[in-house]
ZAMARGU-4260 file (C-alpha; in steps of 0.2 Angstrom, whole numbers, plus 5000, padded with zeros to 4 digits):
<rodrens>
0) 4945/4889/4612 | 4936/4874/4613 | 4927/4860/4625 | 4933/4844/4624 | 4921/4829/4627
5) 4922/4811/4626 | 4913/4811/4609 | 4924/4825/4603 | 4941/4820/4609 | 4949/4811/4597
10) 4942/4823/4581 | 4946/4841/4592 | 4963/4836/4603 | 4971/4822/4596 | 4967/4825/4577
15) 4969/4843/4581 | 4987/4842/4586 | 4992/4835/4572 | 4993/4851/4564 | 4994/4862/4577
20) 5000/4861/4599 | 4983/4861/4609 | 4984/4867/4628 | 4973/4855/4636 | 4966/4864/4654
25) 4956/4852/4666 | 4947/4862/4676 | 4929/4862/4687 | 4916/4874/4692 | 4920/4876/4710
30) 4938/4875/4710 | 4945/4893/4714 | 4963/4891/4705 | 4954/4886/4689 | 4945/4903/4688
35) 4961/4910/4691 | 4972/4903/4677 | 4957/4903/4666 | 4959/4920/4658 | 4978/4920/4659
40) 4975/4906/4647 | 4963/4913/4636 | 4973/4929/4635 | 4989/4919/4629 | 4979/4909/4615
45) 4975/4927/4608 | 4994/4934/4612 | 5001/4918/4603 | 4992/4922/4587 | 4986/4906/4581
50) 5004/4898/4590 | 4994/4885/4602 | 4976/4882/4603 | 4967/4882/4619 | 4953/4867/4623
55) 4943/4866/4639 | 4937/4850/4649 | 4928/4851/4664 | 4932/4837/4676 | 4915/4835/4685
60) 4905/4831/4667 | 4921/4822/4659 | 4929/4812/4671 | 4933/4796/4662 | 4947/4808/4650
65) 4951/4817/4666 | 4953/4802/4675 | 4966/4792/4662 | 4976/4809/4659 | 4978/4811/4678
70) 4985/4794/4682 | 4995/4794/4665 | 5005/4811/4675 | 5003/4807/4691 | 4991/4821/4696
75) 4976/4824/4707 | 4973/4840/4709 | 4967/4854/4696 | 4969/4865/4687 | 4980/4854/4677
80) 4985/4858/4660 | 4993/4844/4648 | 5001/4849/4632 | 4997/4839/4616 | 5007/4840/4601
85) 5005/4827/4587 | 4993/4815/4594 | 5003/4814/4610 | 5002/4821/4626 | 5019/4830/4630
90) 5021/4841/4645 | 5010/4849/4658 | 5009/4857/4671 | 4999/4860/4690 | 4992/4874/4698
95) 4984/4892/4693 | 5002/4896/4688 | 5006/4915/4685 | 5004/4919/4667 | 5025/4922/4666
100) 5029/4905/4669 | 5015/4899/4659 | 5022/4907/4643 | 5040/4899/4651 | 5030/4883/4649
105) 5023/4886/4631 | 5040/4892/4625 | 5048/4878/4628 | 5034/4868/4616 | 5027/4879/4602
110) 5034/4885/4588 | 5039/4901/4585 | 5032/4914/4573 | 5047/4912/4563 | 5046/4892/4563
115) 5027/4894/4555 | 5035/4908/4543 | 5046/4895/4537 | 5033/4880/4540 | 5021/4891/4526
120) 5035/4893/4515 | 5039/4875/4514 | 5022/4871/4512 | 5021/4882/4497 | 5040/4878/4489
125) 5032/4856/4490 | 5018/4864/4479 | 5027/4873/4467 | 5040/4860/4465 | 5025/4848/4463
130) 5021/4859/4448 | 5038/4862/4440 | 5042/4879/4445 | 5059/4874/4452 | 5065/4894/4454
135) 5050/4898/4462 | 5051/4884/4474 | 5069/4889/4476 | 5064/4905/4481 | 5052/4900/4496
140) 5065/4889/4504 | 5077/4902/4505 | 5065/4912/4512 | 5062/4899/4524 | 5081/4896/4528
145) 5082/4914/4531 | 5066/4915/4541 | 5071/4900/4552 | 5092/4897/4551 | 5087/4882/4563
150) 5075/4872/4553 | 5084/4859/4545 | 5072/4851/4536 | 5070/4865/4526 | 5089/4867/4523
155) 5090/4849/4517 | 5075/4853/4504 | 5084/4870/4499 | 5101/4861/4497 | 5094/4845/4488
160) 5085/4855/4478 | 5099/4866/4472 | 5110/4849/4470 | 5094/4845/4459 | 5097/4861/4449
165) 5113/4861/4447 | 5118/4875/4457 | 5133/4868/4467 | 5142/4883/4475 | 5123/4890/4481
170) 5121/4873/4489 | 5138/4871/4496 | 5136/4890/4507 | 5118/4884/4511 | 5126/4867/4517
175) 5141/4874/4529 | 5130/4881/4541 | 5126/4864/4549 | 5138/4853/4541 | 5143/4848/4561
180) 5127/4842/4562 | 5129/4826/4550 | 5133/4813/4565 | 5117/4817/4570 | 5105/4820/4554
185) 5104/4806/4542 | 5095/4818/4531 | 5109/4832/4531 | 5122/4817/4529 | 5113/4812/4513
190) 5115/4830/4509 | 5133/4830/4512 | 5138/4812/4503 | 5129/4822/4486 | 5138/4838/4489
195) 5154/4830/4490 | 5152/4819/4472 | 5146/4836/4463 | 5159/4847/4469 | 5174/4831/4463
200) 5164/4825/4447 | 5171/4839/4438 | 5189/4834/4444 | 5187/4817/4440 | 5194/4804/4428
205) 5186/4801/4410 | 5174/4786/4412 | 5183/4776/4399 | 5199/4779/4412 | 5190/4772/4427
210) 5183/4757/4416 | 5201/4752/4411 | 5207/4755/4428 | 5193/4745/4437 | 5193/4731/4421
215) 5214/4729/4427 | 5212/4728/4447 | 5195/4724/4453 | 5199/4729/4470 | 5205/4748/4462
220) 5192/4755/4477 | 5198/4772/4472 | 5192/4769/4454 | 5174/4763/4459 | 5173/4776/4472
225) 5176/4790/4459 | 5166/4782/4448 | 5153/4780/4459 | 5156/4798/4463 | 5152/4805/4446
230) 5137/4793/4446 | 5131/4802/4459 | 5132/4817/4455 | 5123/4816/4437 | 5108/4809/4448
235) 5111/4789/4441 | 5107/4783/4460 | 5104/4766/4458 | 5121/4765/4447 | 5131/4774/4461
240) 5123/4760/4473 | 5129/4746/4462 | 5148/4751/4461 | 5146/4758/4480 | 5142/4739/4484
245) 5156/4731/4475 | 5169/4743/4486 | 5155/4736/4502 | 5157/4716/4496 | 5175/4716/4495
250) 5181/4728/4511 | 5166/4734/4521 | 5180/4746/4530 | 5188/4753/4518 | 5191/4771/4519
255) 5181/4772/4537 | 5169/4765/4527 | 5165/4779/4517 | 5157/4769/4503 | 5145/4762/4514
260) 5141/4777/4523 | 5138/4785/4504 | 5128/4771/4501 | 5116/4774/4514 | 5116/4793/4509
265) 5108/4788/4494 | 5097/4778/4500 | 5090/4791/4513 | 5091/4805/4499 | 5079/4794/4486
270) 5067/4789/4502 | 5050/4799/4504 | 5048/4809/4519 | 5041/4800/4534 | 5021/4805/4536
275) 5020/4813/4553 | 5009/4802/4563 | 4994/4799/4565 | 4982/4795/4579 | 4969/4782/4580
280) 4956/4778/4595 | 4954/4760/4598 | 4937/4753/4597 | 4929/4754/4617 | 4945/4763/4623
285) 4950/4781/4626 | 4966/4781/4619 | 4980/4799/4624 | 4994/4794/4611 | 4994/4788/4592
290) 5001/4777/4581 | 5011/4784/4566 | 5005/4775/4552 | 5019/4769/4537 | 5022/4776/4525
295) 5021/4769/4506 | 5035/4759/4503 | 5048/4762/4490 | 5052/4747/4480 | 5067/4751/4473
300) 5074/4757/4492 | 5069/4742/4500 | 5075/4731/4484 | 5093/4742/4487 | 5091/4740/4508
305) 5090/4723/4506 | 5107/4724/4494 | 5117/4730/4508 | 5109/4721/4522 | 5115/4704/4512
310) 5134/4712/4509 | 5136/4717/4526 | 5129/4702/4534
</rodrens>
């Protein structure tokens, strides 16, 4: 548990939930309800096991923070708690509230013990990737995918990683599971579009044969898009982007647009993962939200981005 002043705010609550949910509870000496949900409070922080952390402000010697968070929800009475979670204030709730529907409210925004299993795991498989031990890594993000079926960024990182490796079938049952989720993941329909071009390369034409075929009938979309196919699937990115395009410049329908659809697949599987963001006070200001910071750009992406913007536009 800790007490949050105004010198303190930005470093222990808003810093502090980058890594991990921090419970905010306003409260004041004489308010009866506040030494009521007080212990429920500190009781949970220790049942959670590290889940949330608890921070304490009293609203008679901080009342410029209470102030701003109060208006922000709409709130005038305490105890009021305000859940932060990566810089931003998310939820909260008002009134000594019974310690059931208090753990109602923090199941709804923590993560589970499963979900930091598989956090920890992919924490370790960045680091021994970073280091070259593929199997290893491998290892951890199955772990993770086991631990935590629902955490898809660990299931892109497993399946990617097993594309990487050359372990198709591995990556295609890791894949199914939440294949209907590619309308609505960019990442797992990155996933996909690779997928797909390892399990056809195998089954495609020599590359002498697609030359010829493309060389006699520039608009031989199949051609290019099994060529593109095979370049894909060999890791050749920017060479699967080139013959993608020219299937883009000619017919930017063709095949419900599969060929651009692939295109941006490639470009979401060769960009970096966006930093989670991160919070900055302005100068003179108590600030309750951050500002993500951008990441370093990729080069080659925005030289690749700007490619199709010109073809489709």
């Amino acid at each position: 548990m800790i007490d949050i002043t105004l010198q303190n705010f930005e470093a222990e609550l808003i810093q502090g939930s980058m890594s991990q949910p921090i419970l905010l509870d306003i409260w004041a000496p004489w308010c009866g309800p506040c030494r009521t949900l007080g212990p429920i409070l500190e009781k949970l922080e220790t049942a959670y096991g590290g889940r949330f952390r608890l921070a304490k402000l009293n609203s008679d010697e901080q009342p410029e923070i209470a102030g701003q968070l109060s208006q922000a929800f709409g709130v005038r009475s305490i105890p009021f708690c305000v859940l932060f979670d990566r810089g931003q204030p998310v939820d909260g709730f008002v009134g000594a509230l019974p310690e059931a529907q208090v753990r109602e409210f923090l199941d709804r925004h923590v993560p589970t013990e499963q979900a930091l299993e598989a956090e920890a795991d992919l924490a370790e498989a960045d680091a021994l990737e970073a280091q070259g031990d593929t199997a290893a890594a491998l290892g951890r993000l199955q772990q993770a995918v086991a631990v935590d079926p629902a955490n898809d960024t660990a299931r892109y990182d497993y399946v990617k990683l097993l594309l990487e490796a050359g372990q198709v079938a591995l990556a295609r049952q890791a894949f199914d599971p939440v294949a209907n989720k590619v309308a609505l993941d960019a990442r797992l329909a990155a996933a996909g579009h690779w997928l797909a071009a390892c399990e056809r390369a195998p089954h495609a034409r020599p590359m002498p044969a697609l030359d010829a075929a493309i060389a006699a009938n520039r608009r031989d979309f199949d051609a290019r898009f099994e060529r593109a196919q095979v370049l894909l699937a060999s890791g050749r990115f920017t060479d699967a982007m080139d013959e993608l395009l020219e299937i883009v410049m000619r017919d930017k329908g063709w095949n419900d647009e599969l060929a651009r659809k692939t295109y941006v697949g490639i470009l979401e599987l060769m960009s970096r993962p966006a930093p989670k963001p991160a919070a900055e006070a302005a100068k003179g200001a108590l600030e309750v939200t951050g500002r993500a910071r951008p990441g370093a750009a990729d080069p080659v992406v925005d030289q690749y981005r700007r490619k199709l913007s010109m073809a489709l536009f």
